[in-house]
C-alpha positions in Angstrom: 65.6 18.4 36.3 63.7 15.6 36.7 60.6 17.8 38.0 60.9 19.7 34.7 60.9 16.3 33.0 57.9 14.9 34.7 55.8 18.6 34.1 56.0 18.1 30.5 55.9 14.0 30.2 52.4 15.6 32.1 51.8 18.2 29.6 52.1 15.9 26.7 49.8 13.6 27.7 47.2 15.8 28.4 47.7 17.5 24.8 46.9 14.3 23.4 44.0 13.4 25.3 42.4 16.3 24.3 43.2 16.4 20.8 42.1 12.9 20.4 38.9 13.7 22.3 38.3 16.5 18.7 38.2 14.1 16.3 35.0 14.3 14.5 32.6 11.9 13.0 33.0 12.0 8.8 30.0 10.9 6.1 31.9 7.5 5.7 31.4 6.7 9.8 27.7 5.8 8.8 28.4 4.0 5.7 27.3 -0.1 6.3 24.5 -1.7 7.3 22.3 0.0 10.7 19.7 -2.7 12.1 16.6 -1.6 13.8 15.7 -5.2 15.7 12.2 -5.2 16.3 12.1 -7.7 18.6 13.4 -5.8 21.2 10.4 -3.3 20.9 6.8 -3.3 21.4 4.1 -1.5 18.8 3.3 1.2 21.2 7.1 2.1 21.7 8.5 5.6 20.8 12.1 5.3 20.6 13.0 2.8 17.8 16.8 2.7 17.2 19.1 1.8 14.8 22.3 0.2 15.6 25.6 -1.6 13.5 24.3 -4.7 12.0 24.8 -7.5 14.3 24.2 -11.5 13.7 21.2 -13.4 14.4 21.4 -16.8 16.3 18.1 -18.1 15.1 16.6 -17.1 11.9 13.2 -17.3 13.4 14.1 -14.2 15.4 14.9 -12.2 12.7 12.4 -9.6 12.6 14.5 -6.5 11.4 14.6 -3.8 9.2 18.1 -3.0 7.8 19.5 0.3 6.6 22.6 -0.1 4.5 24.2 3.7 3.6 26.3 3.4 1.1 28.8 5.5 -1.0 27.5 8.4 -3.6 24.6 9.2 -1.4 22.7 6.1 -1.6 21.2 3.9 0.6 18.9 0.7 0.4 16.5 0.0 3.2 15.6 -4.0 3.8 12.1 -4.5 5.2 12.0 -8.7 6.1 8.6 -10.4 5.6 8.1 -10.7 9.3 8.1 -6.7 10.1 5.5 -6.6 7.7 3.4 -6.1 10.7 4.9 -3.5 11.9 5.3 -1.6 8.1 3.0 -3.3 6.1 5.2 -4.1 3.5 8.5 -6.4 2.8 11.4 -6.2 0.7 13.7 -3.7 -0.4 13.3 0.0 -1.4 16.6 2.2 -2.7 16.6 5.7 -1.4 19.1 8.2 -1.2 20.6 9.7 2.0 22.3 13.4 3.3 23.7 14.2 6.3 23.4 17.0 8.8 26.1 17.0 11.0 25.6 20.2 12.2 22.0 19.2 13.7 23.5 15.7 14.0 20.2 14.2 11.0 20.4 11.8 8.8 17.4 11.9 6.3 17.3 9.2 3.8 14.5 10.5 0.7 13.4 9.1 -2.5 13.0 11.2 -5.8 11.4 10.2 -8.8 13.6 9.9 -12.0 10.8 10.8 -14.1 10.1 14.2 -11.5 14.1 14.8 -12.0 13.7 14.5 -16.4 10.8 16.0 -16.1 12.5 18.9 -14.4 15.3 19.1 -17.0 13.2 18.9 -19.8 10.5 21.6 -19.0 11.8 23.6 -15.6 9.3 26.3 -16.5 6.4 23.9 -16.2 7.9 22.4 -12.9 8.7 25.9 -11.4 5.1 26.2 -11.9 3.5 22.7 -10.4 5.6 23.5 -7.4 6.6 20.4 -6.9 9.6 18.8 -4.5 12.8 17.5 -5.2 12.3 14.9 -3.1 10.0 13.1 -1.1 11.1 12.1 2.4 10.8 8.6 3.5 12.7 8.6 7.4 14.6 11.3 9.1 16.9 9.6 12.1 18.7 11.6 14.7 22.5 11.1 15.7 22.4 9.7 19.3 25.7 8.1 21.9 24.4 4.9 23.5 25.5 3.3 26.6 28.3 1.0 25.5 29.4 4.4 24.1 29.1 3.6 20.4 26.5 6.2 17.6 22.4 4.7 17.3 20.4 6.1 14.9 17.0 7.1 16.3 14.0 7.8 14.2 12.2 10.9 15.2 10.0 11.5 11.9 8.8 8.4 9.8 6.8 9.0 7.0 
């Protein structure tokens, strides 16, 4: 009997393990701010990485460029005055963001309002010009870091 017991005290445990190991990422498991801290890279590097904001000790060492994703597909991208260098330009830039979780891509795009009226008030005319919807700005691909938690890695930066 207490075999029997012990077999499926076994049984259930492993059920659970492996049912928790099927939970999925969702759209709102990238919503907050992602920080890509340049000082841990140099120009020539290839892999630049995205991680969960995190503090800075010293302002002086904040040279950073911060992707917040937000709710309702948009996202705002924070470029300080020191990664200037690195960018050439400072401030921030709203953007709008999908997911791919299929191929595991976030791209994060801008669209010009006046491209989107335009299109409503003449889609002949645009059919014609051709042009996009949108124009992409980064592209980041969905990658497990040692510690175990999700980086975001740029692999196309426009």
């Amino acid at each position: 009997m207490k075999r029997t017991g012990y077999i499926t005290m076994i049984c259930l445990t492993f059920i659970c393990i492996v049912n928790g190991q099927n939970s999925s990422t969702t759209k709102s498991d990238f919503y907050g701010n992602w920080t890509l801290d340049l000082n841990d890279y140099k120009l020539e590097d290839d892999d630049y990485i995205f991680r969960k904001h995190k503090e800075f000790k010293n302002s002086k060492e904040e040279i950073n460029i911060t992707i917040t994703l937000l709710d309702s597909d948009e996202c705002r991208i924070n470029y300080d005055s020191a990664s200037s260098g690195y960018c050439g330009f400072s401030g921030s830039r709203d953007y709008s963001w999908t997911i791919n979780k299929d191929l595991g891509i976030i791209n994060i795009y801008h669209s010009k309002k006046w491209l989107k009226a335009f299109k409503e008030e003449n889609p002949e005319e645009y059919k014609n010009l051709d042009l996009p919807n949108k124009y992409d700005e980064m592209e980041l691909s969905l990658i497990a870091l040692e510690n175990g938690s999700i980086g975001l890695k740029i692999i196309n930066w426009e």
